[in-house]
C-alpha positions as CSV (number, residue, x, y, z in Angstrom):
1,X,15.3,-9.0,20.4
2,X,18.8,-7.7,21.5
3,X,17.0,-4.0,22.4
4,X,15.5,-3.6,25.8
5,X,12.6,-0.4,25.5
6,X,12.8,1.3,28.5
7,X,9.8,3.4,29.8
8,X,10.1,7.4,31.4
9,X,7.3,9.3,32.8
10,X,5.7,11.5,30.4
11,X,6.3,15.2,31.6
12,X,5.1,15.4,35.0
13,X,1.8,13.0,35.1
14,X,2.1,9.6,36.2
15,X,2.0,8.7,32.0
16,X,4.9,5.6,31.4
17,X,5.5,5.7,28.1
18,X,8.2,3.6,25.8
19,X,11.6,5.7,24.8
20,X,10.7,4.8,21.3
21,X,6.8,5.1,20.0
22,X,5.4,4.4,17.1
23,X,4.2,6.9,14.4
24,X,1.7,5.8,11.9
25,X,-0.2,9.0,10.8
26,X,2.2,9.0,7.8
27,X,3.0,5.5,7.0
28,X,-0.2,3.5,7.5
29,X,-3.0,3.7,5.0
30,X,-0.7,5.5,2.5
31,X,2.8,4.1,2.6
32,X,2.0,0.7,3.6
33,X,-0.4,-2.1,2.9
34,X,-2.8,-3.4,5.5
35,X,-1.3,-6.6,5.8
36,X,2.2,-4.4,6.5
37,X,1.2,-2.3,8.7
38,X,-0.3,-5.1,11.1
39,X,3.3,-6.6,11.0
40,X,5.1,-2.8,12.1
41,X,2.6,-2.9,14.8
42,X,2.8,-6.1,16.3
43,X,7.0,-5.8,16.2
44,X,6.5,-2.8,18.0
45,X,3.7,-4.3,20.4
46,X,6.1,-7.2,21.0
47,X,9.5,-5.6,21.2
48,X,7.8,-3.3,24.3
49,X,6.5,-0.1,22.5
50,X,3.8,1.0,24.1
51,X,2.8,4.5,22.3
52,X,1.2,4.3,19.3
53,X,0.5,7.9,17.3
54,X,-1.5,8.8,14.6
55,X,-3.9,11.9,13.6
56,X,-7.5,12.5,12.4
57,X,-7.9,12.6,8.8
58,X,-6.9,14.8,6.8
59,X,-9.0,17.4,4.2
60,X,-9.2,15.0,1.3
61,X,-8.0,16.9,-2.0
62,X,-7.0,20.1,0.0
63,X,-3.7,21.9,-0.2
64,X,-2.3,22.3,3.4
65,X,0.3,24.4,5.2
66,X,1.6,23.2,8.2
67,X,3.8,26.4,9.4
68,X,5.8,25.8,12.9
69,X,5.7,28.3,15.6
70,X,8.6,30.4,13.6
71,X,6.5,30.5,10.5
72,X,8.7,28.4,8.4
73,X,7.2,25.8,6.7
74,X,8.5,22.1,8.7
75,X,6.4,19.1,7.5
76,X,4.5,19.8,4.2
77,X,3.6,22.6,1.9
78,X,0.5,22.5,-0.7
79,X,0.7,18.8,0.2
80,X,-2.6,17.2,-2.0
81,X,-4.2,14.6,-0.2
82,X,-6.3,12.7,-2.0
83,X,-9.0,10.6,-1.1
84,X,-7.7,7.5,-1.7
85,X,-4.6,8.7,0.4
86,X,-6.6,10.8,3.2
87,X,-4.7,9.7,6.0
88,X,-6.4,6.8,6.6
89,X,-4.0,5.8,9.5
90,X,-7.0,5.8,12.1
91,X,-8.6,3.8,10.3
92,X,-5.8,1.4,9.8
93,X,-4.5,0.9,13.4
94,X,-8.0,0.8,14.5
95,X,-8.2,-2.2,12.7
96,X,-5.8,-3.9,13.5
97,X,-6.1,-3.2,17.6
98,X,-9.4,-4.6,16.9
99,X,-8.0,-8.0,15.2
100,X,-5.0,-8.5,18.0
101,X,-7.2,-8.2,21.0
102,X,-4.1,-6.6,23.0
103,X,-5.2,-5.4,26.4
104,X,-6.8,-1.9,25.9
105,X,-4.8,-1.0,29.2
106,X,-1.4,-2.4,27.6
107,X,-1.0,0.2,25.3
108,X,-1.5,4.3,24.4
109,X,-3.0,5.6,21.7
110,X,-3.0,9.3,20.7
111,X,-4.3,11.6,18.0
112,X,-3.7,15.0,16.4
113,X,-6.8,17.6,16.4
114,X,-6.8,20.6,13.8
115,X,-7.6,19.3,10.2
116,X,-11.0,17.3,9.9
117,X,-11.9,18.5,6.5
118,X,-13.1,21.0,4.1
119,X,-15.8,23.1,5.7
120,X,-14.5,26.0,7.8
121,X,-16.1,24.5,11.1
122,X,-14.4,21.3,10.6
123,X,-10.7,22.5,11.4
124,X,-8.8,24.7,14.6
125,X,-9.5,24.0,18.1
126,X,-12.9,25.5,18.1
127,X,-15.1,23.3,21.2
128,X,-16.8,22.6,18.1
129,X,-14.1,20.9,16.1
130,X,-11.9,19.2,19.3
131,X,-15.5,17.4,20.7
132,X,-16.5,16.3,17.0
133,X,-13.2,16.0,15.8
134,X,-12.3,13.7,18.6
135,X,-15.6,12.2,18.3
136,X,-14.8,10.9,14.6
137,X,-11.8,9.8,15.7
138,X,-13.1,7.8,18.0
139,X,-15.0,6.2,15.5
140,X,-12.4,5.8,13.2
141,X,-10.0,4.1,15.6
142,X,-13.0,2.2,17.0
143,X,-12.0,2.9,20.6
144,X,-13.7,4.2,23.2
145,X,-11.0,6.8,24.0
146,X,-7.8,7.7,23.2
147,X,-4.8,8.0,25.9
148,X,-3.8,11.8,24.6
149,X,-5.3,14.1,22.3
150,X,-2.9,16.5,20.9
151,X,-3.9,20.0,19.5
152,X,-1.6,19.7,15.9
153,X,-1.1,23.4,15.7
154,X,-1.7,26.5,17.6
155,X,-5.4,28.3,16.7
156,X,-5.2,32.2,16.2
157,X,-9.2,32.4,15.8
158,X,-10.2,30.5,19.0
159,X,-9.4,31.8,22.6
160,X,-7.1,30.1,24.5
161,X,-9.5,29.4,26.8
162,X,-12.2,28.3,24.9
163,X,-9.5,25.4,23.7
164,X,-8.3,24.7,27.4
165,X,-12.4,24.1,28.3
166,X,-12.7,22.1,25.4
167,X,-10.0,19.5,26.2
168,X,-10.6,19.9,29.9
169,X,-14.1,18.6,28.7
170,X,-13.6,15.8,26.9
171,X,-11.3,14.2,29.1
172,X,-14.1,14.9,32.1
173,X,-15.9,13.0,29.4
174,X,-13.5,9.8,29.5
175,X,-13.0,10.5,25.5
176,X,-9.0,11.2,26.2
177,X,-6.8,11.1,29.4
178,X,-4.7,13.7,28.7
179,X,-4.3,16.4,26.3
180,X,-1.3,17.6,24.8
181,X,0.5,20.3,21.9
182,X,1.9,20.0,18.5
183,X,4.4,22.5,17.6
184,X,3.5,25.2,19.7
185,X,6.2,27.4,20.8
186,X,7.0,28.1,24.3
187,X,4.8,31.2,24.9
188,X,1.8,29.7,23.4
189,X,1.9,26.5,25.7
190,X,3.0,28.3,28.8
191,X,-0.4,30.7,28.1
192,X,-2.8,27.3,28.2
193,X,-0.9,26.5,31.4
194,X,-1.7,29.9,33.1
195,X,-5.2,29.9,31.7
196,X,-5.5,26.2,33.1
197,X,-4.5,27.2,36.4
198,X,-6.3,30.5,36.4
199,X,-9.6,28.9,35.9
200,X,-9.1,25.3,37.7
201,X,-8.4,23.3,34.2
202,X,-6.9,20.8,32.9
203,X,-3.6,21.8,31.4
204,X,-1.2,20.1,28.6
205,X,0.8,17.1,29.2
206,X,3.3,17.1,26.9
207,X,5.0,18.8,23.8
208,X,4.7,17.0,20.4
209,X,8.0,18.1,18.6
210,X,10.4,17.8,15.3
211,X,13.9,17.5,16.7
212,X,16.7,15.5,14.7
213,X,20.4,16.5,14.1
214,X,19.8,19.5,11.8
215,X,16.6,20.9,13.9
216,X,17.9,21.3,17.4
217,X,17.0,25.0,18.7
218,X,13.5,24.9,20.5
219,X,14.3,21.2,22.0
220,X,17.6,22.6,23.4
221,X,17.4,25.7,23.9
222,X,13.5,27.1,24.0
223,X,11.3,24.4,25.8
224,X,14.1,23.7,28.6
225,X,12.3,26.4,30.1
226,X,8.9,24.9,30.1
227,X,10.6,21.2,31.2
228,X,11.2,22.8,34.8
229,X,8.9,25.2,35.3
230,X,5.5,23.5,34.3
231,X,7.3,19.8,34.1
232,X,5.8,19.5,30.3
233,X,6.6,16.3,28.5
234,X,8.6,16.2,25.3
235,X,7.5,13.6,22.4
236,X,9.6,13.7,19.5
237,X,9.1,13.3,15.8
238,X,11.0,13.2,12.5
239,X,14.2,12.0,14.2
240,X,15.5,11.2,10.9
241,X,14.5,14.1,9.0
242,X,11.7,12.6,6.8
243,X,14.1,10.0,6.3
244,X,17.3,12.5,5.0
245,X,19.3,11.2,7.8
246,X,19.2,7.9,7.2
247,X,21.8,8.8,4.5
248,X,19.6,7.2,1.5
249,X,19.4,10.4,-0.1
250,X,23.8,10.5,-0.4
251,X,23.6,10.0,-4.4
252,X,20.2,11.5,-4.9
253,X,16.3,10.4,-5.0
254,X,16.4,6.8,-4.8
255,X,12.6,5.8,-6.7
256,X,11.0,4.3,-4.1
257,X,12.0,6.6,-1.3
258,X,9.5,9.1,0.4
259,X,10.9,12.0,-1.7
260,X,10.2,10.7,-4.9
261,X,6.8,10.0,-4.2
262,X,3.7,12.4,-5.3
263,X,3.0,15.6,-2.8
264,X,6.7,15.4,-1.7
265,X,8.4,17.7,-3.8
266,X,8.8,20.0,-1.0
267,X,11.2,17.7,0.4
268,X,13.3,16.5,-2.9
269,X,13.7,20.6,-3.2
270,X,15.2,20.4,0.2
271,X,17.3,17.7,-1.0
272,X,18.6,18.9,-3.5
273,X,19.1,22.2,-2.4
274,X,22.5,24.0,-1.9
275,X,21.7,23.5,1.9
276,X,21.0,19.9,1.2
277,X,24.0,19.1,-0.3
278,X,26.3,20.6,2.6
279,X,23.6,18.6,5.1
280,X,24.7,15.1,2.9
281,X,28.3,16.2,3.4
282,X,28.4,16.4,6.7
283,X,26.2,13.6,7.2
284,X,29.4,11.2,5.5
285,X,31.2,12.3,8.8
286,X,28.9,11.6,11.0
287,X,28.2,8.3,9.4
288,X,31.8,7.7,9.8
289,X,31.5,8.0,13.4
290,X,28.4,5.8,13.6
291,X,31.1,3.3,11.9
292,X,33.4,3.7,14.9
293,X,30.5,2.8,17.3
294,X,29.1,-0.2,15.4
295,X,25.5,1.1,13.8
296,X,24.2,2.5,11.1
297,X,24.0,6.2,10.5
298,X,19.9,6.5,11.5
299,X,20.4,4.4,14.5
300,X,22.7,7.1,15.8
301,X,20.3,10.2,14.8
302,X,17.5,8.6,16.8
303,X,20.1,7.2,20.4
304,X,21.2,11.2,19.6
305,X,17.7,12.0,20.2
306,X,17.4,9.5,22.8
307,X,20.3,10.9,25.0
308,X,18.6,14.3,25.2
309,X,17.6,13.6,29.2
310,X,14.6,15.7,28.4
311,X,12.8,13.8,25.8
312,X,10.7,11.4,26.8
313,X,9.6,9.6,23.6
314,X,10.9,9.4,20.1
315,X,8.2,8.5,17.7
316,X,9.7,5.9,15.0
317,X,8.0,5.6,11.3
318,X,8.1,2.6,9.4
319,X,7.3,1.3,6.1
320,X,8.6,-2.2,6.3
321,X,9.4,-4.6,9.5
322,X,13.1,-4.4,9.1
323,X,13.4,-1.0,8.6
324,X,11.7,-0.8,12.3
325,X,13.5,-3.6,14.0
326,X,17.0,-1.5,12.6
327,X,15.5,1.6,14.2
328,X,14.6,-0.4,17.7
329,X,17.8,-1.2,18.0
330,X,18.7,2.2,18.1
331,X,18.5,2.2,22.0
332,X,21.4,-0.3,22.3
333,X,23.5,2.6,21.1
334,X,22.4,5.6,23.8
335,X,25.5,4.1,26.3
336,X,27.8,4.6,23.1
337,X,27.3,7.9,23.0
338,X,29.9,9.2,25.3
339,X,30.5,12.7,25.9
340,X,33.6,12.4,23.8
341,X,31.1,11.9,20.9
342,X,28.6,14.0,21.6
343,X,31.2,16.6,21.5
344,X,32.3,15.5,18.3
345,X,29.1,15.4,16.9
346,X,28.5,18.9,17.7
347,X,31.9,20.1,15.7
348,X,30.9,18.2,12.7
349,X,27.4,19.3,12.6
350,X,28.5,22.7,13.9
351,X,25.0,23.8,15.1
352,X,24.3,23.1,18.5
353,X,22.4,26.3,19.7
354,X,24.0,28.9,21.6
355,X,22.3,29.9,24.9
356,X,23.2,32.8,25.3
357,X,19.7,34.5,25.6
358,X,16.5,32.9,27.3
359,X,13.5,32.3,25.5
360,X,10.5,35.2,25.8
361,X,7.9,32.4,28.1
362,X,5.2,34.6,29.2
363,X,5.2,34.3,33.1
């Protein structure tokens, strides 16, 4: 393995985590086959990743939104999960930690609390919902705890306080080490901070984020902020844009790509949208650049991510072995990326965000 994984300090705790994580909540149990998966994992395990991510299971046969902190819809919309394809990922990995025997203390393992399932008390970030949610995902993941437990959306109907007590709770109850946030905005996480402080809790870790080379404004210029002030961790997903930077899409939906398959119309519409096309165009410049610097056009998106000092983890997805050895190699590339090209990369793309106002953190 030509890649060396180096490891940074999540945030401000004492957390190491790999530069590159895994990401299996979408992949594993609905993309891939057991026998797969087991391979992505022990590549990863092997190559140095340490973080492993997935989330609990999802309301089987729902229609979800998942709206970011700006209200526009960012990873699915009216996506139906059927039972057969429930997000079984905890279900999955826990297996397979439980067949490879790694060193419990070798590795990290985190999960994503909001959506348990149909019944109104089985979603948010209720006490209710983050002890039992947790709870199942315990049992799903057949571990005794999991290193972080993220909070996969902000909860309008719950105080911020109840939500702070609750995760302060279960990590008193050795159930999680730390707790973190899933697209939260700025305002939203610095509130569980003061709250946390306030009332001698335990406050958020780290940041769970979309960032790539079209999504760039709360990474760069809203959370830099919150990186200084409260020394919160960033942990990145989507690096490749639900695969649209990996340039696959360049002549359309390829049938066996994530676009094509059922539930994902929301992002062939993307695709193929007026916006999409210009996104493919300026994606063939870019991917002439990758060509000057000797890698493929994704393993520049994610050493782009990688060179942002303040991220601390890109989480990697995987439906096949080679596609995540390409993406591990990704690292070699971070040096490449001098700030000749960074500069360039900014005038092709021609949307790095301006800073010329700060963003409203409650103090």
């Amino acid at each position: 393995m030509s890649a060396r994984i180096h490891y940074k300090n999540l945030g401000k705790s004492g957390l190491r985590v790999s530069m590159v994580g895994l990401g299996t909540w979408v992949t594993f149990g609905a993309q891939t086959s057991d026998e797969t998966a087991e391979e992505i994992l022990t590549l990863a395990y092997e190559s140095g990743i340490n973080f492993f991510d997935t989330a609990e299971v999802y309301a089987a046969g729902k229609d979800i939104d998942i709206v970011d902190c700006k209200g526009d819809v960012t990873w699915s919309k009216g996506i139906h999960f059927a039972d057969q394809l429930a997000m079984r990922a905890e279900i999955v990995l826990g297996n397979i930690l439980q067949k490879k025997q790694w060193r419990r203390s070798s590795y990290i393992v985190s999960s994503k609390i909001y959506w348990g399932g149909k019944a109104e008390t089985e979603k948010g970030l209720s006490r209710k919902h983050i002890i039992e949610g947790l709870k199942g995902s315990l049992e799903r993941l057949q571990l005794e705890y999991v290193d972080i437990v993220f909070a996969n959306k902000p909860d309008v109907h719950t105080p911020m306080e109840e939500t702070v007590r609750a995760f302060t709770h279960v990590i008193n109850q050795g159930w999680a080490m730390y707790w973190g946030t899933s697209r939260w905005s700025p305002t939203d996480i610095m509130e569980a901070y003061s709250v946390a402080r306030q009332f001698n809790l335990i406050p958020p870790v780290a940041e769970q984020t979309e960032y790539h080379l079209f999504q760039r404004e709360k990474v760069e210029l809203q959370m830099p902020e919150l990186y200084h002030k409260i020394g919160i961790g960033t942990v990145i997903w989507s690096p490749l844009a639900s695969g649209i930077l990996t340039g696959k899409y360049d002549d359309g939906i390829p049938i066996h790509s994530r676009a094509a398959l059922k539930g994902y119309s929301w992002l062939k519409d993307k695709i193929l949208s007026e916006e999409g096309r210009r996104q493919q165009g300026k994606l063939r410049e870019v991917a002439e650049v990758a060509d000057r610097i000797g890698c493929s056009l994704s393993q520049l998106a994610i050493a782009w991510c990688l060179k942002n000092e303040n991220v601390n983890c890109v989480l990697l997805g995987a439906s096949n072995v080679d596609q995540l050895y390409e993406n591990i190699q990704a690292v070699q590339y971070i040096s490449k990326l001098t700030p000749n090209i960074m500069h360039e990369l900014d005038r092709l793309l021609g949307n790095k965000p301006k800073a010329n106002r700060r963003d409203n953190v409650s103090r």
